[in-house]
LUMMARDO-516335 format. One record per atom (N, C-alpha, C): residue in three letters; x, y, z. Coordinates in steps of 0.1 Angstrom, whole numbers, plus 5000, padded with zeros to 4 digits. Example, Ala and Ser with C-alpha at 12.3 -4.5 7.8 and 13.67 -1.06 7.14 Angstrom:
2
ALA513249435078 ALA512349555078 ALA513249675078 SER512849785071 SER513749895071 SER512950005079 
END
This chain:
132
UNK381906195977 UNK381006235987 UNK381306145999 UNK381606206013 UNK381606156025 UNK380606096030 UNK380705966036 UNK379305876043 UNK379305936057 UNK378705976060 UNK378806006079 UNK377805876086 UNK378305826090 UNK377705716097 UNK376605766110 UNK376905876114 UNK375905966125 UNK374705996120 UNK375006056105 UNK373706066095 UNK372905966097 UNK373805866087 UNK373405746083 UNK372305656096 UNK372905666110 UNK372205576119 UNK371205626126 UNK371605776125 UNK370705846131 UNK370505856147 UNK369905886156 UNK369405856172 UNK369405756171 UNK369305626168 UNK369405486170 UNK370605446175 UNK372005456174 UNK373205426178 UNK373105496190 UNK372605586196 UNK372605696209 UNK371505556215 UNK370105576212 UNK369505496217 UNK369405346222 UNK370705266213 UNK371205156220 UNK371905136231 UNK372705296230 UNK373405276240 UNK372705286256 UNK372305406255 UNK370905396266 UNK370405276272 UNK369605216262 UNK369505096264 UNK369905006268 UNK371104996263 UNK372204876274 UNK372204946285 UNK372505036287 UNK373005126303 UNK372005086311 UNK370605076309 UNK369305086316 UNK369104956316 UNK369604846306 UNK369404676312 UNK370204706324 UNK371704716317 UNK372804696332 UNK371704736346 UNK371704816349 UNK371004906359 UNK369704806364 UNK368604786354 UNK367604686363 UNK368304546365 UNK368804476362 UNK369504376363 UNK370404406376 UNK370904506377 UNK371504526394 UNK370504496402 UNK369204606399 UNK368504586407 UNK367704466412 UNK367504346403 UNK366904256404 UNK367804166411 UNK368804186410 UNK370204076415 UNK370104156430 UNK369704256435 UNK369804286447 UNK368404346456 UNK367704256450 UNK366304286453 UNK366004236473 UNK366904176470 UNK366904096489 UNK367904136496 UNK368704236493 UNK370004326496 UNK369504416507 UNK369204436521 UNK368904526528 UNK369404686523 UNK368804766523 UNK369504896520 UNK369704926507 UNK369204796499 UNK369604886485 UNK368404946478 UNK369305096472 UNK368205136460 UNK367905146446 UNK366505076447 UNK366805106427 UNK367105186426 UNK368205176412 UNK368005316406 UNK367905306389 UNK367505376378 UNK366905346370 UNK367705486361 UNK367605506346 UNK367705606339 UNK366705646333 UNK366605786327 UNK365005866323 UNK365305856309 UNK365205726304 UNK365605726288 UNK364905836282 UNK363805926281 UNK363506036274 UNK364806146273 UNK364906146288 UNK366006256290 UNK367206246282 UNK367806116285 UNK369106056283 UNK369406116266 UNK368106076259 UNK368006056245 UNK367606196242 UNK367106246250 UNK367106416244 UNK368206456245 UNK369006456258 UNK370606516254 UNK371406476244 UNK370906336238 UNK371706306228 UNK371406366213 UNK370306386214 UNK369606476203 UNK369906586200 UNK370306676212 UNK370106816207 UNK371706836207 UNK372506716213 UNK374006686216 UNK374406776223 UNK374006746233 UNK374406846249 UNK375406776253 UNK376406806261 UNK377306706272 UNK376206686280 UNK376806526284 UNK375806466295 UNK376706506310 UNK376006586317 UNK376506626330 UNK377306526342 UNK378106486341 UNK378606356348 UNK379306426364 UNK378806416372 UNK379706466386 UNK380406406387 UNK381606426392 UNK383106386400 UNK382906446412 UNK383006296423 UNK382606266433 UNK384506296446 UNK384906286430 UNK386706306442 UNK387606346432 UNK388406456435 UNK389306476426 UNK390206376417 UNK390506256425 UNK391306176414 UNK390806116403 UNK389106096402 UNK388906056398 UNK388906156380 UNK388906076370 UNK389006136353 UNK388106206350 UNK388306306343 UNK387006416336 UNK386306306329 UNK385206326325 UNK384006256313 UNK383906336304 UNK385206316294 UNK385306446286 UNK384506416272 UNK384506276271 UNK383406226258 UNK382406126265 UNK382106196276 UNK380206106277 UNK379606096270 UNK379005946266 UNK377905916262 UNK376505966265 UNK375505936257 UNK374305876263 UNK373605836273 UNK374705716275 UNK374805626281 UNK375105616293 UNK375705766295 UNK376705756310 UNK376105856318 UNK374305906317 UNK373705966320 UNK373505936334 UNK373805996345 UNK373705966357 UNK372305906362 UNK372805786366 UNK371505716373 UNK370205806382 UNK369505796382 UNK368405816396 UNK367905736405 UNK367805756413 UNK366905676423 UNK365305666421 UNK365205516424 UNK363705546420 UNK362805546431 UNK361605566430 UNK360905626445 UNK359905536444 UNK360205446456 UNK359005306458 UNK357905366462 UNK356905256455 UNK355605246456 UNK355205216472 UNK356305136476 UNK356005056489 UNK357105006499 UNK357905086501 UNK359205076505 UNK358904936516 UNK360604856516 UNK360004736527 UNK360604756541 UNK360504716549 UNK361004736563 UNK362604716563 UNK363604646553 UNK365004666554 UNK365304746547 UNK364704856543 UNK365204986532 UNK365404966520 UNK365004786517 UNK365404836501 UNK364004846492 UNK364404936482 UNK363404976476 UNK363304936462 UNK363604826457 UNK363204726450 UNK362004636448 UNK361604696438 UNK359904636436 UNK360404556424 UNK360704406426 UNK360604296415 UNK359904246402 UNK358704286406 UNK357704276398 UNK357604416385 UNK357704516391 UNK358404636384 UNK359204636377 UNK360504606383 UNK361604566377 UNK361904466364 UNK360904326369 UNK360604256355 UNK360104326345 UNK359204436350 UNK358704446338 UNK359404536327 UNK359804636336 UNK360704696330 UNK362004676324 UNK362404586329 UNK363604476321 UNK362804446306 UNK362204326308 UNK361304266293 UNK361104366284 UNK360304466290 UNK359904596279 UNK362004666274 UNK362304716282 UNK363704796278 UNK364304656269 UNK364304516276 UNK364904436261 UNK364604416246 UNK363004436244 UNK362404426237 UNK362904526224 UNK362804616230 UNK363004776227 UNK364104776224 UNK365404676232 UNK367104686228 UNK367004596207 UNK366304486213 UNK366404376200 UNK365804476191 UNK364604556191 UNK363904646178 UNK364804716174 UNK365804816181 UNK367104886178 UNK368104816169 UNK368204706178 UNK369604626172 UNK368404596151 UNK367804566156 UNK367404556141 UNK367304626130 UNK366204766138 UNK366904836128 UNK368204906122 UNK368904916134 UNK370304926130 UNK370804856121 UNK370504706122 UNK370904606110 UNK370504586100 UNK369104676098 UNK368204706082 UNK369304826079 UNK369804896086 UNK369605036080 UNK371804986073 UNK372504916082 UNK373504856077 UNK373304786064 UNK372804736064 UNK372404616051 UNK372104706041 UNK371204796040 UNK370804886032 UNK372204986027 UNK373505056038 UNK374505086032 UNK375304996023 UNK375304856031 UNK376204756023 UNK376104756008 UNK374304756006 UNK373304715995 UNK373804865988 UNK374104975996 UNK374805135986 UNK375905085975 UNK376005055987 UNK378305025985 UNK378704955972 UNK377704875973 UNK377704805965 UNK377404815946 UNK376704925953 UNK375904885941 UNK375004805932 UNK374404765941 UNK373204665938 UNK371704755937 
END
C-alpha cells in the first residue's frame, strides 16, 4: 500500500506555505513603513488556500516576456494585493504599523500552530512505520 504524503498532511503543507508568503510580505511592510510611496500589500489567505483546496493553478501574471512561466505555482505564489488604508499619510505610503503588527503576531502564531501540527501528524507516521 502507497503512503501519499498529500493525503497524509492534508491542507496543512499548502497552508504553511501561505503562511510564510504572508510573514515575508508584512515584514516588507513594516521594514518600509517610513518609505515614501510605499504600498502595503498583503495576501487573502482564504483565497490563496481555497485554490489550494480545490487545486486550481494559482494565476501568476508575466509582466515581460523574458520572464519564466509559473508552471508549478504554489500556494504561496498567490499574487499579492494592495491593501487599502484606513488613513493614507501625506508621503503616499500606506502602511498602517500598528495593523501590520498585528497582523504579523496573529499570521506567526498561526505559522507555529501549523508547523505543529504538521509535527504531530509526522510523529504519528513515524509512530506507523514503525510499528509501535
Amino acid at each position: 500500500m502507497a503512503l501519499s504524503f498529500d493525503k497524509a498532511l492534508g491542507i496543512h503543507a499548502d497552508a504553511l506555505q501561505v503562511r510564510s508568503r504572508r510573514l515575508e510580505l508584512l515584514a516588507s511592510n513594516l521594514a518600509n513603513a517610513d518609505t515614501p510611496n510605499y504600498k502595503a500589500r498583503d495576501i487573502d489567505f482564504r483565497a490563496a488556500l481555497g485554490h489550494a483546496e480545490q487545486g486550481l493553478a494559482v494565476a501568476v501574471r508575466r509582466t515581460h516576456a523574458g520572464h519564466m512561466p509559473a508552471g508549478g505555482a504554489g500556494p504561496g505564489m498567490l499574487e499579492p494585493q494592495y491593501r487599502i488604508p484606513n488613513q493614507p499619510s501625506l508621503d503616499g505610503n500606506t502602511v498602517d504599523t500598528q495593523l501590520e503588527q498585528a497582523a504579523f503576531s496573529q499570521n506567526a502564531v498561526q505559522y507555529q500552530a501549523s508547523l505543529d501540527f504538521l509535527n504531530t501528524r509526522f510523529r504519528g507516521l513515524r509512530t506507523a512505520l514503525r510499528g509501535e
